[in-house]
C-alpha positions as CSV (number, residue, x, y, z in Angstrom):
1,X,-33.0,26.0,-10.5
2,X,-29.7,25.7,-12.2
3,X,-27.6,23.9,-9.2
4,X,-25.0,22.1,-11.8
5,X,-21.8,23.7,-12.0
6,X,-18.9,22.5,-14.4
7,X,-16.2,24.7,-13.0
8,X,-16.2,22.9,-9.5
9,X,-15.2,19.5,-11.4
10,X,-12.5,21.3,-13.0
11,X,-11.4,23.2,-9.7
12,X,-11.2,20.1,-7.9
13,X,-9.3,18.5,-10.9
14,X,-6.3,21.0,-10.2
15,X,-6.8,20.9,-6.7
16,X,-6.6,16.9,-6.5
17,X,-2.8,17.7,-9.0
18,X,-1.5,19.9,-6.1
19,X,-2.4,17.7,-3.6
20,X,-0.8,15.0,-4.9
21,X,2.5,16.9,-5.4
22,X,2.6,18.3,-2.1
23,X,1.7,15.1,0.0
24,X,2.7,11.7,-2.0
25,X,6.5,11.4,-0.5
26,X,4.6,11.1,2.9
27,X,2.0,9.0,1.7
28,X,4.4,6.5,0.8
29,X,6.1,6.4,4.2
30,X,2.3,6.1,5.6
31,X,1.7,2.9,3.0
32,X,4.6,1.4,4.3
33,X,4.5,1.5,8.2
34,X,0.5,0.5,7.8
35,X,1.1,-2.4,5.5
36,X,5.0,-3.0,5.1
37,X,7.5,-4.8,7.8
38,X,10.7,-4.0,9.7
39,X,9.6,-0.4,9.7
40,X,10.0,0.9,13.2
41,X,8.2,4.6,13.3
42,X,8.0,7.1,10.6
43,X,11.7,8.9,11.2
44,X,13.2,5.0,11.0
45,X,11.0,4.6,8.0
46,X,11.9,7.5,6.1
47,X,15.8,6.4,6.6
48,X,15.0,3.1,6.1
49,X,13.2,4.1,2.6
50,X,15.8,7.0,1.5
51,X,19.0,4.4,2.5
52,X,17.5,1.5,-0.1
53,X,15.8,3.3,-2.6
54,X,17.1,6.7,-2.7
55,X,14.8,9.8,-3.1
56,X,12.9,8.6,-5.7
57,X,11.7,5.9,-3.7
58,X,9.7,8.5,-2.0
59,X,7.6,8.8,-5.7
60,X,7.2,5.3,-6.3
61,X,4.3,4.8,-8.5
62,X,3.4,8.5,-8.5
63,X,2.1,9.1,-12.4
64,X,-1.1,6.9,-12.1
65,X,-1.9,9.1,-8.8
66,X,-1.0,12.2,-10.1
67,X,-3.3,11.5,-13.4
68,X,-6.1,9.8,-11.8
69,X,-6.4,11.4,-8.3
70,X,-6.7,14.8,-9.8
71,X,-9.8,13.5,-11.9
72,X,-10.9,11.9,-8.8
73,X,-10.5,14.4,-6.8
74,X,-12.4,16.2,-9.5
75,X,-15.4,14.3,-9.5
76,X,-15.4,14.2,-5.4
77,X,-15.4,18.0,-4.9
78,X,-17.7,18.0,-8.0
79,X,-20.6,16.3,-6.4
80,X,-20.0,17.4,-3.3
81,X,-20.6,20.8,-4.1
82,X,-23.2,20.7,-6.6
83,X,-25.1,18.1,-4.3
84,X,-24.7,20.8,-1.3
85,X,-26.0,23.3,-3.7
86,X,-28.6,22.0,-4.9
87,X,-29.9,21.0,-1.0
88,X,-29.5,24.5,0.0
89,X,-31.0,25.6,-3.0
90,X,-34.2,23.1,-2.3
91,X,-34.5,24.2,1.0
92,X,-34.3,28.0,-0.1
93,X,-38.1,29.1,-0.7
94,X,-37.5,32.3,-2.7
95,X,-35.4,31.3,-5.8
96,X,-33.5,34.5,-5.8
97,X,-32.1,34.3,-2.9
98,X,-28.5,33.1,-1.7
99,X,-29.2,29.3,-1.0
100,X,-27.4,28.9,3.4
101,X,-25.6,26.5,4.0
102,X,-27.2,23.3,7.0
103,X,-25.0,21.0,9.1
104,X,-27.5,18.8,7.7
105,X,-27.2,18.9,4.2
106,X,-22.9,19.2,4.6
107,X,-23.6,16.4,6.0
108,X,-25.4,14.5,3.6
109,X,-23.0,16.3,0.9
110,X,-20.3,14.6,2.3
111,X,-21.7,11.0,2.6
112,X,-22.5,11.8,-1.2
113,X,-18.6,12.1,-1.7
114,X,-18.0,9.2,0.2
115,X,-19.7,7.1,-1.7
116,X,-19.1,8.5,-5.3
117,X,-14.9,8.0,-3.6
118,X,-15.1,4.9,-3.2
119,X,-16.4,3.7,-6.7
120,X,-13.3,6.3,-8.3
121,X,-11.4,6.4,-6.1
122,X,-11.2,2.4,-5.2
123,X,-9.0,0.9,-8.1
124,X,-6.3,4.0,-8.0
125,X,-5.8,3.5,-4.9
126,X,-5.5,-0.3,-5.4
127,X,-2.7,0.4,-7.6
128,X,-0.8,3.4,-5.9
129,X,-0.4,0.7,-2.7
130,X,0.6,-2.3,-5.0
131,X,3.2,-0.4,-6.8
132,X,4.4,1.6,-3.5
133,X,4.5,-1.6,-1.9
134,X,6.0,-4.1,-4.5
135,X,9.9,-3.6,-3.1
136,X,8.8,-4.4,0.6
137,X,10.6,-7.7,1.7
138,X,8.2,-10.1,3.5
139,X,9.2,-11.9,6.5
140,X,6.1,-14.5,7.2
141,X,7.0,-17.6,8.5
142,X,4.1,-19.3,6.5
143,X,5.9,-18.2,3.4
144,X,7.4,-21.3,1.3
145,X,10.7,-21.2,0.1
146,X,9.0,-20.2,-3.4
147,X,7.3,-17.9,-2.2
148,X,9.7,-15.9,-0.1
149,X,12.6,-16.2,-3.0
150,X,9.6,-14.6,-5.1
151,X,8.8,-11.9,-2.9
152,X,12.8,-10.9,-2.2
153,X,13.3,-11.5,-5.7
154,X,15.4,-8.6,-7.2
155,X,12.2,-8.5,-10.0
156,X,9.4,-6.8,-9.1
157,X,6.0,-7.6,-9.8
158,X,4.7,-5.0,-11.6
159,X,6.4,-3.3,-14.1
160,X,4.2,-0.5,-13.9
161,X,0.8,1.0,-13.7
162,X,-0.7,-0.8,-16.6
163,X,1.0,-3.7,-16.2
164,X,0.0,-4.0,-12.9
165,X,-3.5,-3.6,-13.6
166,X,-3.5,-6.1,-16.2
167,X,-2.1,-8.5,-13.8
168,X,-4.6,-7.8,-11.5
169,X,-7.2,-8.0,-13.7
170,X,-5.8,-11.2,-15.1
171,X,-5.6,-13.1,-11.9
172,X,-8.1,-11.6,-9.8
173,X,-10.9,-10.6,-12.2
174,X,-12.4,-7.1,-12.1
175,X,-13.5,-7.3,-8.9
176,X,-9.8,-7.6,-8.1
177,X,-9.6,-3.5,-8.8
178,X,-11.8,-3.3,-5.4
179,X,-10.3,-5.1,-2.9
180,X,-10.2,-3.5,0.3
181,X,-13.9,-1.2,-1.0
182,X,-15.5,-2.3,2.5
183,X,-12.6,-0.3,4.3
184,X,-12.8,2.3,2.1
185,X,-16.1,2.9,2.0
186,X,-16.1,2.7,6.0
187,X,-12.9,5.2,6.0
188,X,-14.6,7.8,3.4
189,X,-17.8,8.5,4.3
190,X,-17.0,9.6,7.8
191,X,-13.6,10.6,6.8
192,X,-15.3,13.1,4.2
193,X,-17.5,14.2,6.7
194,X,-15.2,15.0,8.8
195,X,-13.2,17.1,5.9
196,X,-15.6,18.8,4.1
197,X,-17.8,20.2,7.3
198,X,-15.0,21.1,9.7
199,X,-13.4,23.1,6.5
200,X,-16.7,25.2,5.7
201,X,-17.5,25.8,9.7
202,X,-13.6,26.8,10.4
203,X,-13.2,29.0,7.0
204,X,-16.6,31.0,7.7
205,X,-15.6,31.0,11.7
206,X,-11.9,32.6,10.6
207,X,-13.5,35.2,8.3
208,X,-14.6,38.5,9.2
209,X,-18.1,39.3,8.7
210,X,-17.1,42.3,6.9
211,X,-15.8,40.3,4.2
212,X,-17.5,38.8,1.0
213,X,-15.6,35.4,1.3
214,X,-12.2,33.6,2.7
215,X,-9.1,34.8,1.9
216,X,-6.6,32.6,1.1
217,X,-4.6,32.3,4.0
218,X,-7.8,31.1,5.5
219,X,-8.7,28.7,2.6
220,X,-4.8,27.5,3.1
221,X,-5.4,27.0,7.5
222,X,-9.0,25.7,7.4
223,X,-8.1,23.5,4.4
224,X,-5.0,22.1,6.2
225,X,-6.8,22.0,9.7
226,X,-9.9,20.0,8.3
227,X,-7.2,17.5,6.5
228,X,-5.2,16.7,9.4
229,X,-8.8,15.8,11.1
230,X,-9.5,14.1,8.5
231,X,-6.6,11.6,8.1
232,X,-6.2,11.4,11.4
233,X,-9.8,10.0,12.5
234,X,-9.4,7.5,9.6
235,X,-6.1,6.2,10.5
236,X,-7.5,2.8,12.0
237,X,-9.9,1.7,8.9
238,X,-7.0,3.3,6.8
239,X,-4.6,0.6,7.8
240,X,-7.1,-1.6,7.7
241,X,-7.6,-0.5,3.7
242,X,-4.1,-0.4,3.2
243,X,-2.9,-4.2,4.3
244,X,-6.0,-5.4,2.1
245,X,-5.2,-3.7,-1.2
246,X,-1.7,-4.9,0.0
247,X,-2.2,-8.2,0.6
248,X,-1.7,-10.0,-2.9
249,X,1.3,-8.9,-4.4
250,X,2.8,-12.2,-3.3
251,X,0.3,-14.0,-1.1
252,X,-3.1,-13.6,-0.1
253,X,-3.4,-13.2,3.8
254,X,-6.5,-11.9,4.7
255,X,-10.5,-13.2,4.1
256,X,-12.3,-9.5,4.4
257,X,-12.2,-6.8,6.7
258,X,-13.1,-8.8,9.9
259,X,-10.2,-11.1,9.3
260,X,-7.7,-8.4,8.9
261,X,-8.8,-7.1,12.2
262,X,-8.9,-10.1,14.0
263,X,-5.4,-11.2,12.6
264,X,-3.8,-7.5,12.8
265,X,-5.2,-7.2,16.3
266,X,-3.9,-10.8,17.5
267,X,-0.3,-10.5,15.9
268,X,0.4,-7.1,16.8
269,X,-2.5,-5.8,19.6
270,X,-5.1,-2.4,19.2
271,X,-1.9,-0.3,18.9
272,X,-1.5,-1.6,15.3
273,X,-5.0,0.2,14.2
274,X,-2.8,3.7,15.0
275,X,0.1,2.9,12.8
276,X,0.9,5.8,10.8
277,X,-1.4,8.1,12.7
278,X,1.2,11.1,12.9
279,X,2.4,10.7,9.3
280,X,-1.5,10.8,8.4
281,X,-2.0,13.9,10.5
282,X,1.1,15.6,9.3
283,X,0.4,14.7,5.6
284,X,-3.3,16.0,5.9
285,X,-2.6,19.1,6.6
286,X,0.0,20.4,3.7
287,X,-2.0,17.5,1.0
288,X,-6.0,19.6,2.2
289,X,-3.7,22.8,2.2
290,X,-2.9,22.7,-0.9
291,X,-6.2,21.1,-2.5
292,X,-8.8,23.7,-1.0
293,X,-5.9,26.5,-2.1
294,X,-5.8,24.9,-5.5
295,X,-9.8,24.3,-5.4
296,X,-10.4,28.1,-4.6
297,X,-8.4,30.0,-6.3
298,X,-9.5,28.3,-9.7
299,X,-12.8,28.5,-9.1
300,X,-11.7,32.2,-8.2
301,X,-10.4,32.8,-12.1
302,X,-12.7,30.8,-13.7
303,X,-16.0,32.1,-12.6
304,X,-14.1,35.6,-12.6
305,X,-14.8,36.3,-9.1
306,X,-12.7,39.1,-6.6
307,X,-13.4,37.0,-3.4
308,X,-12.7,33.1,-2.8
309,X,-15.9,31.1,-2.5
310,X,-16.0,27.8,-0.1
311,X,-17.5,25.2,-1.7
């Protein structure tokens, strides 16, 4: 039973590039109001952003993303569809015949993904925050005098991606490159259920039974629909992800995930654990557009197929 298939890692490699092109000027303004201060909503922080930095500070540390993400995005659609296929294919008793599809193994498919994320996806992410982070002024009152010239220093702390992994790495350890993997791992696997299933069910539920496969106009809705889900279910353990990975380009705040509840929720009540929900919405939807439009359509030309196939 041949269930492997190379062209969905480099599908989802070129999807992952498209999606990081389309949606990393919002994810920037969504790092900032989860993690950063004096940013009042998204409209204030998009002003607040474009006033100080100037466009480009919109695609603050965007080459490691756009080089990594698209291999982790790679390896993510990857296994999740050769895992899927390969459950539908085990559950198929005549080996000639087209493997269904089960909300139970999308399901399992997904938690798969979520997983696999998490060890990829873990450390680029790490670094995308730090260096999308590193110009945000700090305002505790428990910072020293040091410590607060430091952080408002006209310097920043990393000079770029490399550098700021060898600093991380340097003072932290390797296990540095995974802070914040409890949130993630507790953000991804229902956040990739909730992304892979509602696309499948909502791209075979807008297609007519007459036709072979999704067009892409419904690859481009169901993909976008199934992101916006996505992000926004995962908003509160996303914030919770962010301030970690944040925390420790000047100071080290929070103890683990528990402690960065407790403390977020006491400083700033539950409404804190929505920050950044619309942005996360909004950006889901054009970032999934474009990733299950880019996923398809090479998978399309590469398998030489006349209809788009979901995954």
């Amino acid at each position: 039973m041949s269930s492997f298939q190379l062209e969905d890692f480099v599908a989802g490699w070129i999807g992952g590039a498209a999606s990081v092109i389309v949606g990393y000027p919002l994810d920037t303004v969504k790092t900032r109001l989860q993690a950063g201060v004096g940013f009042g909503n998204t409209l204030s922080c998009i002003r607040m952003v474009y006033r100080r930095e100037s466009v480009f500070g919109f695609f603050k540390g965007m080459s490691f993303p756009l080089a990594s993400i698209a291999v982790y995005n790679s390896v993510v659609f990857g296994v999740f569809s050769n895992t899927q296929r390969f459950l539908s294919q085990h559950h198929c008793e005549e080996p000639e015949t087209s493997p269904g599809r089960s909300l139970s193994d999308l399901l399992l498919a997904s938690m798969v993904a979520g997983v696999v994320s998490v060890g990829l996806g873990g450390p680029v992410d790490l670094i995308k925050i730090r260096l999308q982070m590193q110009t945000q002024p700090f305002q505790e009152a428990s910072l020293s005098l040091k410590s607060r010239a430091m952080a408002l220093g006209e310097q920043p702390a990393y000079q770029g991606p490399v550098h700021c992994i060898t600093t991380i790495v340097r003072t932290e350890g390797l296990v540095g490159l995974y802070r914040g993997a409890s949130a993630m791992l507790l953000r991804d696997i229902p956040g990739y259920c909730l992304y892979f299933i509602p696309y499948v069910l909502l791209s075979e539920w807008i297609t007519p039974e007459a036709c072979v496969g999704p067009s892409p106009c419904a690859v481009w809705l169901a993909g976008g629909m199934a992101g916006a889900i996505s992000w926004g279910t995962a908003t509160p353990m996303d914030v919770v992800k962010s301030r970690l990975q944040a925390d420790g380009v000047y100071l080290n705040k929070y103890r683990g995930v528990l402690d960065c509840i407790s403390q977020s929720y006491q400083q700033e009540g539950l409404k804190v654990f929505f920050r950044g929900i619309t942005v996360n919405a909004v950006r889901g939807f054009p970032m999934s557009a474009a990733m299950f439009l880019g996923y398809e359509l090479s998978l399309q030309a590469l398998r030489g197929d006349h209809a788009v196939t979901s995954p």
